[in-house]
C-alpha positions in Angstrom: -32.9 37.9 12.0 -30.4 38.9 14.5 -31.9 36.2 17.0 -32.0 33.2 14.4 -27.8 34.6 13.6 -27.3 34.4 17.3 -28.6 30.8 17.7 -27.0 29.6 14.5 -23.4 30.9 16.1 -24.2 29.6 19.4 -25.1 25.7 18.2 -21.8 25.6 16.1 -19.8 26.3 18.8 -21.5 23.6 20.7 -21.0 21.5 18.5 -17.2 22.4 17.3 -16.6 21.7 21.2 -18.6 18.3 21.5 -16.5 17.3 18.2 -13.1 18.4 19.5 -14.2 16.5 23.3 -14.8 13.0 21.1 -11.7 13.6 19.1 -9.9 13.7 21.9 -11.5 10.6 23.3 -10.5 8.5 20.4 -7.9 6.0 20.4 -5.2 6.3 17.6 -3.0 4.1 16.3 0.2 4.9 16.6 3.1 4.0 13.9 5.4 2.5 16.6 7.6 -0.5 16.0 11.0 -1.6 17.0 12.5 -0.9 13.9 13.1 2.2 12.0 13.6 0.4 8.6 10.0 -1.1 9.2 8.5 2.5 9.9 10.7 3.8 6.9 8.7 1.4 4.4 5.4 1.9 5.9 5.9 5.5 5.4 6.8 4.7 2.0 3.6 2.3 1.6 1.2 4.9 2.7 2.7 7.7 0.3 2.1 5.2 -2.4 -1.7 4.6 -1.0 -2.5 7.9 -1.0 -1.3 7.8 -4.8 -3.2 5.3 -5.6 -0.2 3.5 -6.3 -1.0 0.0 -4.4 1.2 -2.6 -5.9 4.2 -0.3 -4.6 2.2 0.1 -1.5 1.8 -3.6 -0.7 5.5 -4.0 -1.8 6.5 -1.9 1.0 4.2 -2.7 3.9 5.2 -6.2 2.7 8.3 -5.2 3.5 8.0 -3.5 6.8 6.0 -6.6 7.8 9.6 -8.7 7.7 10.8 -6.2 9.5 8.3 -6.2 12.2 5.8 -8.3 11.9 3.8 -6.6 14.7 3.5 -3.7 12.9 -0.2 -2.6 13.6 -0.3 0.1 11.1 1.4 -1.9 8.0 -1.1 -4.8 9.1 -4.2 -2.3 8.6 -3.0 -1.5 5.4 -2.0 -5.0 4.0 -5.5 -5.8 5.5 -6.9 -3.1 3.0 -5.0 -3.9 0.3 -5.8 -7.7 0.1 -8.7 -9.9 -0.3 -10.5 -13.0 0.7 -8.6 -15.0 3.5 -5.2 -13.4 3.4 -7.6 -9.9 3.7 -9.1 -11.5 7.0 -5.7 -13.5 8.3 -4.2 -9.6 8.5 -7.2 -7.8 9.9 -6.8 -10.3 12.8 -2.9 -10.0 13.3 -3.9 -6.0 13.2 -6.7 -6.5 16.1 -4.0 -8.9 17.8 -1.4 -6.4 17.5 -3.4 -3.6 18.5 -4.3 -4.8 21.9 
């Protein structure tokens, strides 16, 4: 018993560090844009996602988008929150964008 509690505390650890090592190695998107007003309604948006409130959300990312319309992160979520072609004409501005 003691041996099977040893090995059982043994492979989490191994695996807690492999997770935090591919953590680390993952890229993230950051919310940077060249204006605050932009990041001020995406912040807004994503509030209202999280809600489940997503005709305010695409109102503000819709916003942020005039602001900035490089906006990687307001592009991921107008991507997300539309369909069809508009749905695939923003997942490609996001790719763009995030390069």
């Amino acid at each position: 018993m003691l041996a099977l509690l040893l090995f059982t505390v043994v492979a989490n650890t191994q695996v807690q560090t492999v997770s935090q090592k591919k953590t680390v190695e993952l890229k993230q998107m950051t919310w940077s844009t060249k204006s605050a007003a932009a990041k001020e309604f995406a912040s807004k948006g994503a509030d209202h996602a999280m809600n489940i409130e997503l005709a305010e959300a695409y109102e503000d990312f819709k916003a942020a988008l005039k602001l900035d319309p490089d906006f990687t992160v307001a592009l991921v979520f107008m991507a997300n929150l539309t369909t069809g072609e508009t749905r695939k004409a923003y997942a490609e501005k996001a790719i763009k964008s995030a390069e």
